[in-house]
C-alpha positions as CSV (number, residue, x, y, z in Angstrom):
1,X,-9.6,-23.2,0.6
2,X,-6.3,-22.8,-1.6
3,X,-3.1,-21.6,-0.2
4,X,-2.6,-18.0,-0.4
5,X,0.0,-16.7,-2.7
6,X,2.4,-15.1,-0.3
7,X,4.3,-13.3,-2.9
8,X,1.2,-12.0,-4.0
9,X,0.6,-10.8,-0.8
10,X,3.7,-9.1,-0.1
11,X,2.8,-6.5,-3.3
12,X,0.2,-5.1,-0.9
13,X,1.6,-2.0,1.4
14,X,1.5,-3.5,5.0
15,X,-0.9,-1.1,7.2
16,X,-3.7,-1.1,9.8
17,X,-6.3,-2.9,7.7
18,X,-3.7,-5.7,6.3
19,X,-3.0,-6.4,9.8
20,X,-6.4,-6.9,11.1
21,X,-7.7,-8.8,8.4
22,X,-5.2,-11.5,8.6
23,X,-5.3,-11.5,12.2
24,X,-8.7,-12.2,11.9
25,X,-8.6,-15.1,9.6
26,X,-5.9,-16.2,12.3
27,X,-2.9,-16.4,9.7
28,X,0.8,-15.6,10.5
29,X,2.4,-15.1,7.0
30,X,6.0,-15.5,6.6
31,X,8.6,-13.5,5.8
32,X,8.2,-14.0,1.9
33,X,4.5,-11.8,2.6
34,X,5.7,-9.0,4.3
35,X,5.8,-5.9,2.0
36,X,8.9,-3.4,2.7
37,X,6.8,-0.8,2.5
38,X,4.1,-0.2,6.0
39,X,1.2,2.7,4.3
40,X,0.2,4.5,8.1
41,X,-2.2,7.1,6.4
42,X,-0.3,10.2,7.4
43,X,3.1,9.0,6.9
44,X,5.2,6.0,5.3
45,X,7.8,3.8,6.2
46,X,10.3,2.3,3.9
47,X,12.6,-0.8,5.0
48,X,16.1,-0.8,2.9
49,X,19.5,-2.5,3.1
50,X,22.3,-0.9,1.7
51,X,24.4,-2.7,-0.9
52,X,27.0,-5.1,0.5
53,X,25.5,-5.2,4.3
54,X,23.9,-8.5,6.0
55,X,20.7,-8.0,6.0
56,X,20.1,-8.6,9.8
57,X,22.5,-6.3,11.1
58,X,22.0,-3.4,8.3
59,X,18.1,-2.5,8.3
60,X,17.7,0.9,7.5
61,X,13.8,2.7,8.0
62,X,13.2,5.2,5.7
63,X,10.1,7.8,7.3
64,X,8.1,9.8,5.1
65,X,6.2,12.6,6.0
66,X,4.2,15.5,4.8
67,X,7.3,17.4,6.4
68,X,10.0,15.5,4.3
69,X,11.7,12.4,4.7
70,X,14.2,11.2,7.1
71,X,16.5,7.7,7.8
72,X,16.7,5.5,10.0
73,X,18.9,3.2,12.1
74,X,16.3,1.9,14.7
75,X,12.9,1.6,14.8
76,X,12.5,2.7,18.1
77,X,13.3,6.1,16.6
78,X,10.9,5.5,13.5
79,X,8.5,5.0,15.8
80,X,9.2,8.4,18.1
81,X,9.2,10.2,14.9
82,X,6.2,8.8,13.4
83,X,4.1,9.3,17.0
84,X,2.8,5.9,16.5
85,X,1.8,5.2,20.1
86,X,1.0,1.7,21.5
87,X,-2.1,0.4,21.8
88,X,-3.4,2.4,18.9
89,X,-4.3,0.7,15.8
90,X,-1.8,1.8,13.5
91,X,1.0,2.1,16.1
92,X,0.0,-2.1,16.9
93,X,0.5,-2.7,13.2
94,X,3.3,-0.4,12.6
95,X,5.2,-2.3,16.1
96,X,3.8,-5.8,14.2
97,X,5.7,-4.9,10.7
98,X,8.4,-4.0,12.5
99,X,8.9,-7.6,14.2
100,X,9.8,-9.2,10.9
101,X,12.8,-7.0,10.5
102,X,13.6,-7.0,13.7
103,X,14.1,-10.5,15.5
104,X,14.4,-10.9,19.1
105,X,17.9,-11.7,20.3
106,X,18.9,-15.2,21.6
């Protein structure tokens, strides 16, 4: 089997499907095949950093809804806003995309 082409791979909107197929060939892509963009069906998510801010520290989540769009600090609040509950599908995916922009803290 060839290597996948992760930057291929990171041109496809993360979402629920994404995330269950490669869990279930049991691969972890890196960074380099995450797609800034997570497609949850009724809404969108959008990951940015503004012009002349480190990257880890200035993450911002865009949501779009049916309703409008709003911004984001913290994706605790994307995630109240969104309604994306744990345990469901899409709000285990949407938590999952979320973890690559968001690395836990020494």
């Amino acid at each position: 089997m060839t290597e996948p082409s992760w930057r291929q791979l990171s041109f496809i909107p993360e979402s629920v499907l994404k995330s269950t197929v490669l869990k279930a060939c049991g691969i972890e892509p890196p960074v380099a095949a995450i797609c800034r963009f997570f497609d949850g069906g009724l809404f969108r998510v959008f990951a940015t950093v503004p012009p002349g801010v480190n990257y880890a520290e200035g993450i911002q989540f865009t949501l779009y809804q049916e309703t409008g769009s709003r911004l984001f600090d913290d994706y605790k609040q994307v995630l109240r806003a969104a309604k994306a509950a744990s345990g469901t599908p899409t709000g285990d995916a949407l938590r999952q995309w979320f973890a690559y922009y968001n690395p836990p803290k020494p």
